[in-house]
C-alpha positions in Angstrom: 162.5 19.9 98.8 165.6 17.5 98.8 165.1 14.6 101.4 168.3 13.4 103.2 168.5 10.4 105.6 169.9 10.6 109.1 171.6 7.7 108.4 173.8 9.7 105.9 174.2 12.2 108.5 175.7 9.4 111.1 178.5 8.0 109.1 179.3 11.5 108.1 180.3 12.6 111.3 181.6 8.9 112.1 183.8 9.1 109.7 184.8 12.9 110.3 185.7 12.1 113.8 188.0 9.6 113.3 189.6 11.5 110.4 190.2 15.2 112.5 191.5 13.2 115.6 194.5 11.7 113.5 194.8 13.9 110.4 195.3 17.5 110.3 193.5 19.7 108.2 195.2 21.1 105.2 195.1 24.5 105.8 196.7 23.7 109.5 199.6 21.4 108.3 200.3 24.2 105.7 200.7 26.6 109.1 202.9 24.6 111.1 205.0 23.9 108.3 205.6 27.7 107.8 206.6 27.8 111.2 209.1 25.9 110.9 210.7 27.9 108.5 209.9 30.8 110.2 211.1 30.3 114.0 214.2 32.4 115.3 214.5 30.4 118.9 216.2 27.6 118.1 214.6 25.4 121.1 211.4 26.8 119.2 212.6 25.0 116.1 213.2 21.7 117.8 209.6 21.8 119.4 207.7 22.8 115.8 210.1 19.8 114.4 208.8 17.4 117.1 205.2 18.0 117.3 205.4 18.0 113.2 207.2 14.5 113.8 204.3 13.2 116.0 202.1 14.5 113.1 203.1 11.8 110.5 202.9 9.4 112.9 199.8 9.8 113.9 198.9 9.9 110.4 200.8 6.7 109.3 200.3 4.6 112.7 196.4 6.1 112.9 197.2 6.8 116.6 195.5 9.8 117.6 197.2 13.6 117.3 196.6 14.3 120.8 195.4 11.6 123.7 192.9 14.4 124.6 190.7 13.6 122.1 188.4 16.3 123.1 184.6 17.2 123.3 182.9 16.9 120.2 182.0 20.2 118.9 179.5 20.1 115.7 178.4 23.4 113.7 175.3 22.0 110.9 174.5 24.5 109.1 171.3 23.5 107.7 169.3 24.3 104.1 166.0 25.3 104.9 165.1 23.3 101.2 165.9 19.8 103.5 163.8 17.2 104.9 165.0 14.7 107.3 163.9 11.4 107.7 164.0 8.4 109.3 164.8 9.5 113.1 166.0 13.0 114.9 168.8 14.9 113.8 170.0 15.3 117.3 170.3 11.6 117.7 171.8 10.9 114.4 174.6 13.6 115.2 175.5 11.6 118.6 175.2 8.4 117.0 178.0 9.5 114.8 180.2 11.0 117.9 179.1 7.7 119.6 180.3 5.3 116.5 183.1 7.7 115.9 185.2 7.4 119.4 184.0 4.2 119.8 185.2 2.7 116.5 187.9 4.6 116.6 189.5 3.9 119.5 189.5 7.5 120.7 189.6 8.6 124.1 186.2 9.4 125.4 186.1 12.3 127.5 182.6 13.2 128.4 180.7 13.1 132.1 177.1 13.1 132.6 177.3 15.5 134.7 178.9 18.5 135.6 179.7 17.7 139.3 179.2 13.8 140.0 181.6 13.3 137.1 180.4 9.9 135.8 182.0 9.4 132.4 179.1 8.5 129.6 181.9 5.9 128.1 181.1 7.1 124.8 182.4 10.6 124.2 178.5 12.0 124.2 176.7 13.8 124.2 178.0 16.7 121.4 177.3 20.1 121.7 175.5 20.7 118.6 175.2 24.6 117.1 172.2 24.8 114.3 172.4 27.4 112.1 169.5 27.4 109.1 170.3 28.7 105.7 169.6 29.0 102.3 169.6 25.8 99.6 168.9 22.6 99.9 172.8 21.2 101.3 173.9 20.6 104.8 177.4 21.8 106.0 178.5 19.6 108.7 182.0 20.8 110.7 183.3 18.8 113.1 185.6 20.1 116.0 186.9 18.7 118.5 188.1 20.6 121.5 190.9 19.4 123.4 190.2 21.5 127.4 193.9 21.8 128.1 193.5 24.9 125.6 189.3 25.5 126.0 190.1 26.3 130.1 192.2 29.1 128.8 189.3 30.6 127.1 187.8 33.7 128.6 184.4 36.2 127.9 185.1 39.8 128.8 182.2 42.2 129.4 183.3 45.2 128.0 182.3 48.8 128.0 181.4 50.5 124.7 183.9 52.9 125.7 186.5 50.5 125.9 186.4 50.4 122.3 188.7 49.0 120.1 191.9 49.1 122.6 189.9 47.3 125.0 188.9 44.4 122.8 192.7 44.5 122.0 193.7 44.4 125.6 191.1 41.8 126.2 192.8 39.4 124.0 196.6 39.7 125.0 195.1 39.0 128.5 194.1 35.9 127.7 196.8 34.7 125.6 199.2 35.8 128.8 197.1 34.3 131.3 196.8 31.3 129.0 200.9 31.5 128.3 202.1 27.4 128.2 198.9 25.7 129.2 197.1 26.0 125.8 200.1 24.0 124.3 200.6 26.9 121.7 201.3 27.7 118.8 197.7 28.2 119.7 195.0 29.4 117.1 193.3 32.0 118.9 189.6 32.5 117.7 187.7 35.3 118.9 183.9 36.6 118.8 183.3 40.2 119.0 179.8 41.8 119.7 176.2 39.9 119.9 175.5 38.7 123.8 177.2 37.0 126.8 176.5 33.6 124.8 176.7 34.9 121.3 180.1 36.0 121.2 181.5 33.1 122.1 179.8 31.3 119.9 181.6 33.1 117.2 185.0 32.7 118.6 184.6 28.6 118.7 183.3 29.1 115.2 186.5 31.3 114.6 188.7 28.4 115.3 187.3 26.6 112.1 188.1 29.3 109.6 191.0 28.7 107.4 194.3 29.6 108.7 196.0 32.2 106.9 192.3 33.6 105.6 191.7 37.1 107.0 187.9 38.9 107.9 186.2 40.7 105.1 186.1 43.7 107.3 188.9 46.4 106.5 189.3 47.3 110.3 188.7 43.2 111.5 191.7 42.0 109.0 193.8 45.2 110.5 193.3 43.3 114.4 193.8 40.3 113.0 197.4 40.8 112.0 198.1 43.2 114.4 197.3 40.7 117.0 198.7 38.5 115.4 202.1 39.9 115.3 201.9 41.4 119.3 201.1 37.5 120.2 204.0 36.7 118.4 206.2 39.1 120.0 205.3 38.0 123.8 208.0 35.6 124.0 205.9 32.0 125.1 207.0 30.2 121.7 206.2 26.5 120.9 205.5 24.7 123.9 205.8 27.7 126.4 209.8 26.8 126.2 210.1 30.5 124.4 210.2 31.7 120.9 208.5 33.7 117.5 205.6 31.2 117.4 202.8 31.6 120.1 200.2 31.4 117.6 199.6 30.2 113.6 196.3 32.8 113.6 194.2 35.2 115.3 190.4 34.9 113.5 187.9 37.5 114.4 184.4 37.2 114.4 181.8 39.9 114.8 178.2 40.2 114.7 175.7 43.0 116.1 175.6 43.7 119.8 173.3 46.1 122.2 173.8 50.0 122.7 175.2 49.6 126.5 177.3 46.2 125.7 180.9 45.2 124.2 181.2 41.8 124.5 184.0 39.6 123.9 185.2 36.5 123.6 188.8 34.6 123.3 188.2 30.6 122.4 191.8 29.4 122.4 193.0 26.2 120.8 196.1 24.2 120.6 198.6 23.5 117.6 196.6 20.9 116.4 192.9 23.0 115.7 191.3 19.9 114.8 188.5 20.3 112.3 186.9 18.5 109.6 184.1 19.9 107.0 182.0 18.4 104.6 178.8 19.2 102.8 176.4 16.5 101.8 
């Protein structure tokens, strides 16, 4: 049984705050850099080659990527060979969120509640997803989700029958409907199968998997590309303003579902993706 600290857990997500709302990850810059090279619309070109400009300085000035500096998303996924001690994990995560955008200057974007819309003035509370697993490390991603792009998201009920077309249909929908608003090129993260809640669980947890990287599922990798390549081919660009680049990926995750259910979801997010992941 390892013992870990919460404390270690609070500066971890700090720290990984701070770092995902003014740095992008690797695997991201790496995208948007292709693009570059890759766009045919010539106003396309000039939009990649200003949001890459704003990139490096927000790297170099430490101003934030995006003034919507988001909701904190945080996937753990937990060793069941750990101990925690010295406090709840719960609180540990939001102390970090809290340190985080406060520290760091960042936006904070959260309200109490739902309707009377009081802001909590420190970014929290997160939305937390636990996941238990094997070992004796804790994975800790942090993610967050700008709502300019997470309004675009949708969940789609579907039909068994629907099958495979359906899902397809499903997420062209959304991109369309989403068109300008998600500030593409979007990453386009979707969860297929499980429950209402459950898939779209797996499409937020979609947006975190490396660009470029494809499912191990034959038939999953096939949608991926070929969605891939139809969202390309609507015509919204960079910006909305038109071009080849409406989105850098389309990951797919899928899990078990029910007999009489098909459920999907499409988690969109912007040309930034922000994530950050470390294991301690």
């Amino acid at each position: 049984m390892r013992t870990v600290h919460v404390e270690e857990i609070t500066r971890n997500i700090k720290e990984m705050c701070i770092e995902a709302n003014h740095f992008l990850s690797p695997d991201m810059k790496e995208a948007m850099e292709n693009a570059v090279t890759t766009e045919k619309s010539p106003l396309g070109c000039q939009i990649l080659g200003q949001l890459k400009e704003n990139m490096q300085i927000a790297g170099e000035d430490m101003i934030p990527i995006c003034q919507d500096t988001g909701m904190a998303v945080i996937f753990m996924e937990i060793g069941q060979d750990i101990h925690f001690e010295g406090g709840l994990l719960s609180e540990a995560v939001n102390e970090g969120v809290r340190q985080g955008y406060v520290e760091g200057f960042l936006r904070k974007s959260v309200v109490k509640d739902p309707l009377i819309r009081e802001n909590t003035k420190d970014n929290t509370p997160a939305v937390i997803h636990y996941e238990i697993v094997a070992g004796d490390k804790v994975k800790i991603t942090v993610a967050p989700k700008g709502f300019g792009s997470e309004n675009m998201s949708r969940v789609f009920m579907l039909k068994p029958a629907d099958g495979i077309d359906g899902v397809k249909n499903a997420v062209l929908t959304a991109v369309k409907d989403a068109g300008p608003n998600a500030c593409p090129p979007m990453v386009v993260g979707v969860g297929i199968g499980g429950t209402f809640e459950k898939c779209a669980i797996l499409a937020k947890k979609a947006l975190t998997r490396k660009v470029g990287s494809h499912s191990d599922i034959p038939y999953v990798k096939e949608m991926e590309e070929e969605l891939l390549k139809k969202i390309n081919g609507l015509g919204i660009g960079p910006g909305g303003l038109g071009g080849t680049t409406t989105a850098l990926a389309v990951n797919i995750n899928t899990y078990p579902t029910h007999i009489a259910g098909l459920p999907v979801a499409i988690n969109i997010c912007c040309h930034v993706n922000r994530h950050v992941i470390r294991e301690i």
